[in-house]
C-alpha positions as CSV (number, residue, x, y, z in Angstrom):
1,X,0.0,0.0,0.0
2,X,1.3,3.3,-1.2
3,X,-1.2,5.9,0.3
4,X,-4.4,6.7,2.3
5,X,-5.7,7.6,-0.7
6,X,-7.5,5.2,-3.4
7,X,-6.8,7.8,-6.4
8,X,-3.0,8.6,-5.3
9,X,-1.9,4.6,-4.5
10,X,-4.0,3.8,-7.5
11,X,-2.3,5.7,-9.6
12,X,1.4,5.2,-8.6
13,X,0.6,1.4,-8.9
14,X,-0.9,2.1,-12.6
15,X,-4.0,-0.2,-11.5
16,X,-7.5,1.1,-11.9
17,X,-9.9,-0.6,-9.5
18,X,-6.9,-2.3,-7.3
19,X,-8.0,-1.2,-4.0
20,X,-11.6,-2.9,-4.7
21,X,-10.0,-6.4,-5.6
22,X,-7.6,-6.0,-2.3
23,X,-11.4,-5.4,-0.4
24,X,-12.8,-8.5,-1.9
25,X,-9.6,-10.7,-1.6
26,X,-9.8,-9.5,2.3
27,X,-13.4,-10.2,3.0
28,X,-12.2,-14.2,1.8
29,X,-8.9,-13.9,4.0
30,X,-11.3,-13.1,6.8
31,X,-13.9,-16.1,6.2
32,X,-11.1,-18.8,5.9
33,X,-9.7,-16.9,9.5
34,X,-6.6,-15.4,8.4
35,X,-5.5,-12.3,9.8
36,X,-4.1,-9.9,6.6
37,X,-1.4,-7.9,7.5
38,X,-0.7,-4.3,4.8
39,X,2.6,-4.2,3.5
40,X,3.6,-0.1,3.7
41,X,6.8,1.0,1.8
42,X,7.7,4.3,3.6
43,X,7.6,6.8,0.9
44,X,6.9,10.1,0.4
45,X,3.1,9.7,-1.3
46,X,2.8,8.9,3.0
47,X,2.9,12.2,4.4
48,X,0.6,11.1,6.8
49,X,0.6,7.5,8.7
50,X,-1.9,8.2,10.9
51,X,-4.1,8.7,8.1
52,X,-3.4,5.5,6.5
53,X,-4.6,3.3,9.2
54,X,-8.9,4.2,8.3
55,X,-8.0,3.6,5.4
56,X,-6.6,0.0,5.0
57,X,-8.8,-0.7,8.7
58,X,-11.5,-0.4,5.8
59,X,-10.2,-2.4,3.3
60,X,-10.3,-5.4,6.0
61,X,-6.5,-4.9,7.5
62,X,-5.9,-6.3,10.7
63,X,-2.6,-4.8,11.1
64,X,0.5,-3.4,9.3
65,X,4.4,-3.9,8.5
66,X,6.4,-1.2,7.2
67,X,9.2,-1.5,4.5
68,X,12.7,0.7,4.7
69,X,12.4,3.1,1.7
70,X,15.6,1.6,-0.2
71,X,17.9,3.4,-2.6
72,X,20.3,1.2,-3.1
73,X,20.1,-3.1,-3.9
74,X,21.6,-4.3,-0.7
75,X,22.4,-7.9,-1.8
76,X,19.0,-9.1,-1.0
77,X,16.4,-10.5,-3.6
78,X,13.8,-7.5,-2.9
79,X,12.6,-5.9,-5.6
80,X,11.4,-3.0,-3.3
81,X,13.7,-0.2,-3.9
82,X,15.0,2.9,-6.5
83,X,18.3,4.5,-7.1
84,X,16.0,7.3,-8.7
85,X,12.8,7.5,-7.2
86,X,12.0,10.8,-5.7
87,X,9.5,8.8,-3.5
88,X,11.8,6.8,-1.3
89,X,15.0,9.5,-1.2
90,X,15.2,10.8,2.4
91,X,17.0,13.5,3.9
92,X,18.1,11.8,7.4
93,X,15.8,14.3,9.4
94,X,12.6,13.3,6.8
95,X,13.2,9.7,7.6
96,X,14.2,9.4,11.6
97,X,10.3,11.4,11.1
98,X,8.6,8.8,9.4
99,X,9.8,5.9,11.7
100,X,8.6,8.2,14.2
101,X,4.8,8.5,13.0
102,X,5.3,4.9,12.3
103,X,6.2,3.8,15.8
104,X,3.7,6.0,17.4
105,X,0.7,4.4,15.2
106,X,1.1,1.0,17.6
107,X,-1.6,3.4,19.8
108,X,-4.0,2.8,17.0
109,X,-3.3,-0.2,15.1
110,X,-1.0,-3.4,15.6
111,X,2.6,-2.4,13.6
112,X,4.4,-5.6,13.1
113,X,7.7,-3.9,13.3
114,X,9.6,-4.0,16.3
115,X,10.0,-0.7,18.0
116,X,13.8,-2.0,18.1
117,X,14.0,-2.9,14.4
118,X,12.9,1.1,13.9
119,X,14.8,2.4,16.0
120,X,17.8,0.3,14.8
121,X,17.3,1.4,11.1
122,X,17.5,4.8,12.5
123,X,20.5,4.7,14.1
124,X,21.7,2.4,10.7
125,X,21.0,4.7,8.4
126,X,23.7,7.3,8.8
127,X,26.2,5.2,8.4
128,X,25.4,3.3,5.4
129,X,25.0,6.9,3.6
130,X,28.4,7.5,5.4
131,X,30.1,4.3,3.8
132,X,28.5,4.9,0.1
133,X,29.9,8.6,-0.1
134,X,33.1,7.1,1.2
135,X,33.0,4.6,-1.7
136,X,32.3,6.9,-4.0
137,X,34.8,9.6,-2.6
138,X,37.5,6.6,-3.1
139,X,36.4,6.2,-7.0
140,X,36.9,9.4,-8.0
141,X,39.7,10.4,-6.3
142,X,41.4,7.2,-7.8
143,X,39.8,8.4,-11.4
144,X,41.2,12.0,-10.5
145,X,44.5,10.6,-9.8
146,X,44.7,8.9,-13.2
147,X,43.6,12.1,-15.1
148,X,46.1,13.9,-13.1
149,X,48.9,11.8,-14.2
150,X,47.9,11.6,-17.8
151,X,47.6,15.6,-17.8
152,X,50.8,15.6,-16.2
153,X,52.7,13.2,-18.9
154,X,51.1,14.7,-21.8
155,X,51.6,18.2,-20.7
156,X,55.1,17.7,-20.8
157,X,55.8,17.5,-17.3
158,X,57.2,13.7,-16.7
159,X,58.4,11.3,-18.3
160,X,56.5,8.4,-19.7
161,X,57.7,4.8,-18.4
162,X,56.4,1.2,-19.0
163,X,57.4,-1.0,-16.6
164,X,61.3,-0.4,-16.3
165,X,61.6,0.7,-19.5
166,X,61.8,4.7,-20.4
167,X,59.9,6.0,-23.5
168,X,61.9,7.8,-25.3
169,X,61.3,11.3,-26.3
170,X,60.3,10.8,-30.0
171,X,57.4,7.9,-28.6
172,X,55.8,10.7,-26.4
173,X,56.3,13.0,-29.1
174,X,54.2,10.6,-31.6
175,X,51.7,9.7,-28.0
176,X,50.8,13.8,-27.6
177,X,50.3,13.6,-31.6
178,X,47.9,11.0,-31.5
């Protein structure tokens, strides 16, 4: 589920009439005596938990388990994420806020996240955008170096070498040609 709103998760999931076959589906889950639980990715078309919960209470949910809004594959087989979706990239402040509405709805409906699974993606979160930018500082100062050096050589500045071997000045004459 993508939003207390039929239009807006409607929409985003490109599936006209979805929220009236989830209805129907429940209404059986409820005769055979299962208890349906709402899958919630947190995203931004959620400004609102607390607003979700009439909603999917009416569709026939029982209670609700939230997904971390993913940016990045993290080795797992989840399709459930978006290196360029606008709707799961978080500021750090925007998401400790969402876990935040999200823990507190356990007043009004039963969250099947632990309140120390939130808290722990929380205090997790940081530090995997740490480690990322740290990665990606590491490539391109490694691609920076290599420029560097190639600037440098063909600029005139050092002398080419392969291996132990010296090019001699007519070969980085007929390299800066080419």
């Amino acid at each position: 589920m993508l939003s207390p709103k039929v239009a807006d998760h409607e929409a985003n999931r490109g599936l006209n009439g979805l929220s009236e076959r989830i209805e129907q589906q429940l209404l059986e889950c409820h005769e055979l005596g299962m208890n349906p639980v709402a899958q919630v990715t947190i995203s931004k078309l959620i400004r609102d938990y607390r607003a979700l919960v009439p909603f999917l209470q009416d569709l026939g949910f029982e209670a609700i388990a939230f997904s971390y809004p993913q940016g990045v594959r993290l080795g797992s087989s989840s399709l459930a994420w978006s290196a360029d979706s606008e709707l799961v990239r978080f500021t750090d402040h925007e998401l400790a806020k969402a876990f935040d509405q999200v823990d507190a709805l356990r007043e009004v409906v039963q969250v099947n996240n632990p309140h120390a699974s939130l808290e722990n993606l929380v205090m997790t979160t940081l530090p995997l955008v740490l480690r990322q930018l740290q990665q990606e500082r590491d490539r391109l100062a490694t691609e920076l170096q290599g420029l560097a050096s190639a600037i440098s050589t063909l600029s005139g500045k050092t002398t080419l070498t392969r291996g132990t071997h010296r090019i001699s000045p007519a070969g980085i004459a007929r390299i800066r040609a080419a």
